[in-house]
C-alpha positions, 0 to 999 in steps of 0.5 A: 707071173712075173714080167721078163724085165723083173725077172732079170732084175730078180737074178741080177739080185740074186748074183751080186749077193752071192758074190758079195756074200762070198767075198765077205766070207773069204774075208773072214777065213782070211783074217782067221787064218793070219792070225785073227781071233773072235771076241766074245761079241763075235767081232774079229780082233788082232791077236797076240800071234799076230803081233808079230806084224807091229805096226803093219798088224794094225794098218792090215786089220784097218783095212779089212775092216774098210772094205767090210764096210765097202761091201757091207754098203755094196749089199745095201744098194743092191738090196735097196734098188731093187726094193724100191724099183718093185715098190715104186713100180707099183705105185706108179700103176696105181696112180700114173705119176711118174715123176713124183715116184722119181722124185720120192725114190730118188729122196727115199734112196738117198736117206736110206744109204745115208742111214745105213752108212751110219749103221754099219760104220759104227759095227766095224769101227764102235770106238769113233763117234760119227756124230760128235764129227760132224756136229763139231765140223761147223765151218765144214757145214757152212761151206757145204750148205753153201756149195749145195744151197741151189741144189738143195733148193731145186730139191726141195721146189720139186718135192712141193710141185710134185707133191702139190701136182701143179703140172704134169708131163703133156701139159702146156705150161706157161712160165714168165721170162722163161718160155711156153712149152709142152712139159715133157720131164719133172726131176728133182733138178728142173722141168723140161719143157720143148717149146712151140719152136721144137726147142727144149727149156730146161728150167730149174724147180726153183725159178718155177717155185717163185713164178706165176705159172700159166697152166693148160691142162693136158686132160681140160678144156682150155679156151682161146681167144682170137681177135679181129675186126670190122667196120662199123657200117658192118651189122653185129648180128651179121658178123656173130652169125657168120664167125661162129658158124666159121669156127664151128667147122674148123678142126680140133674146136670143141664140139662140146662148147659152143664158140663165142663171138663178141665185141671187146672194144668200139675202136678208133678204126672199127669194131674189135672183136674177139672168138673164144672157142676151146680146142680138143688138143690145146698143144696144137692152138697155134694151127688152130688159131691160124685155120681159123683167122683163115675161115674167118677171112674166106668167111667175111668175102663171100659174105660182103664183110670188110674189116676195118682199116686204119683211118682218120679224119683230120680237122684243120681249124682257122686260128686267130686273136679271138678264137670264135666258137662258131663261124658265119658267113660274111653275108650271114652276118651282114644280112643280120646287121643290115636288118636292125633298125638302129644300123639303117642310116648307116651306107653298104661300106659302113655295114660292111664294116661292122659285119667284118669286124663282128663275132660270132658267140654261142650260149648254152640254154639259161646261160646269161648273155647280159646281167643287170648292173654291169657296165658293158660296150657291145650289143648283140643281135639274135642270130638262132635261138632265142633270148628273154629280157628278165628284171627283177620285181619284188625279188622274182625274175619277171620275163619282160619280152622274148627276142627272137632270131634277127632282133637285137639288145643291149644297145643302150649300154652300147651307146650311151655307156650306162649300166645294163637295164635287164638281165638277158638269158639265152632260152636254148642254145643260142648265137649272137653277134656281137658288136663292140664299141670299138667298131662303131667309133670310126662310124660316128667320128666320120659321119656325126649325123648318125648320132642323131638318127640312133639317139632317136631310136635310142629314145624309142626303146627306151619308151617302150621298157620304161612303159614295161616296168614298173617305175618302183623296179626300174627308174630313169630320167627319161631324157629328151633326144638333144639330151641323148645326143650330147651324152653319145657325143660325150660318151665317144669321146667327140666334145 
């Protein structure tokens, strides 16, 4: 049974061939009846009798035969629309792709006239050779290869999309500089796609065949991700159990998929998480991600949760000359410097003095304070941790004493500037202060019977290191305390 709108098409059919079968008809009893004679192929040729017309005789039998061809042609797209509409029909039930029907009818059309062009000219006028035209005709060619070169493009980008069905009509295409939209017409000249802002786009298959095209399938799931935040004093299992049971019972989320809640980032401000649900109709993401930033909210108030602000703490240091690692109080350090033995002559100004004018240095765990060998001008006083006194006997390192918060080294070298007697290594991180020759020669040069004291208490140390040490690893002269005292005074510079 066919449907009504076949049927129409059926008897306009029928009606345009009767007429052009009548004209072609009345055509040919015309010319027969002017003078026209069949030739032995059937064809109508000029007769003698009829060459009384001269050169109006041939000009007439030219245009009988133009409009053959006109009708002739007329007959061929008659014929072939209505051909290729039930063909095409057809197939488009069968697979429901109607922009590739579209698009290969409106191919297939243009080849068959073209053809059936060729056919027919050559039947009315067989002494003029078409090929030989337009092979010979190469600037023709070039200028309308040319003209017709974006046209021809578009042409053929939209048989290889079609052909490859990359997108469909009512899919969610996403193409880069141009637009995102739902598509809602493929031709052979472009895809058209009405944007989330109700705007049409039409962009051309060629443009489309070079880009990376983003496609959410209309008949697929595709997933979104939706992004928000809290603070870190916030439980991350809290956070998962109450979001998802949020999204879950926003519309338009999948059932089918369970929602994801996870962290993306441990940020500056807070945590930076991410919701990834998949919607029913994704052509309608753009609600859906609004309701549920909107439950996510409700959500995190009657929970108690907060999302992160952004904040930052600033940290201003002190600058100065010697920038200090860490910094002690004024009288965290005097209280160490007044507990060292060498420093007790020494009045509340002078120690004082020293405390100011002292630094604070830290080092890391087996990190050398002193080495052996070196000449130095400071010594150092434990103020946390814990450093060990380290000499070298028979090539191995023997720990000759551990020196703890509030005892002091390095002294002698400080004093009397001889090279350093012992390697000094911090045993963990540990601070000291250090005192730099600098800071006792205003002392010494204002009061000179201090050298006296400390050359004593020079001489006691050095007893006690030199009963230590085994006289093959470490040597002195051992000289007496008048001795010392002239070497401090000469060594300060007061002979």
């Amino acid at each position: 049974m066919l449907s009504d709108n076949l049927q129409r098409r059926v008897l306009v059919l029928v009606v345009w061939l009767a007429i052009l079968s009548f004209l072609l008809f009345f055509m040919t009893y015309l010319q027969i009846s002017i003078g026209f004679e069949r030739a032995a192929d059937g064809s109508l040729v000029l007769s003698e009798s009829a060459s009384y017309f001269g050169f109006g005789g041939t000009f007439l039998f030219t245009g009988f035969r133009v409009i053959r061809v006109i009708l002739w042609m007329s007959i061929v797209i008659v014929t072939v629309r209505f051909l290729l509409y039930v063909i095409f029909r057809a197939a488009t039930r069968s697979t429901g792709d109607n922009e590739l029907s579209s698009l290969g009818r409106t191919v297939l059309t243009v080849v068959i006239y073209i053809v059936a062009f060729f056919i027919i000219f050559q039947t009315q006028f067989p002494g003029i050779q078409l090929a030989p035209l337009f092979t010979g005709s190469t600037i023709l060619g070039i200028v309308v290869g040319l003209a017709l070169q974006d046209t021809l493009g578009n042409l053929f980008a939209g048989i290889a999309l079609q052909a490859d069905k990359s997108f469909q009509v009512g899919d969610v295409i996403t193409v880069p500089t141009q637009g995102q939209g739902i598509v809602e017409a493929v031709s052979w000249r472009g895809v058209k796609i009405r944007t989330f802002q109700d705007k049409v786009i039409l962009i051309s298959n060629s443009i489309i065949g070079k880009a990376t095209i983003e496609v959410a399938a209309k008949d697929h799931l595709n997933a979104r991700l939706v992004k928000f935040n809290t603070i870190y004093t916030t439980s991350p299992a809290k956070v998962i159990s109450v979001v998802r049971e949020a999204v879950r019972q926003v519309d338009n989320v999948s059932q089918k998929r369970r929602p994801k809640v996870r962290i993306w980032n441990l940020g500056d401000n807070g945590i930076d998480w991410e919701v990834k649900y998949w919607p029913n109709n994704y052509r309608t993401f753009n609600d859906t991600d609004a309701l549920i930033r909107q439950r996510i909210w409700y959500a995190f108030q009657r929970e108690g949760i907060d999302f992160a602000y952004p904040t930052r703490t600033i940290y201003t240091a002190r600058q100065s000359d010697e920038e200090e690692v860490f910094v002690e109080t004024a009288d965290e350090k005097l209280e160490r410097i007044n507990g060292v033995a060498i420093f007790a002559p020494l009045s509340t100004e002078e120690t004082e003095r020293i405390s100011r004018y002292s630094h604070v240095r830290v080092f890391a765990p087996e990190e050398p304070v002193i080495v052996a060998g070196e000449k130095g001008d400071s010594m150092f006083i434990v103020h946390s941790g814990s450093v060990s006194v380290r000499i070298k006997d028979n090539g191995e390192l023997r720990t000759l004493n551990t020196i703890k918060p509030g005892g002091f080294f390095g002294e002698m070298g400080l004093l009397s500037g001889e090279p350093r007697a012992a390697d000094v290594i911090a045993d963990c991180e540990t601070r000291v202060i250090e005192i730099r020759r600098s800071v006792l020669e205003p002392l010494f040069a204002s009061n000179p019977e201090l050298l006296r004291v400390i050359a004593e208490i020079v001489e006691e140390r050095r007893e006690v290191l030199e009963s230590e040490v085994d006289e093959t690893t470490f040597t002195t002269d051992s000289p007496d305390e008048a001795r010392t005292v002239d070497r401090l005074r000469k060594f300060f510079g007061f002979d």
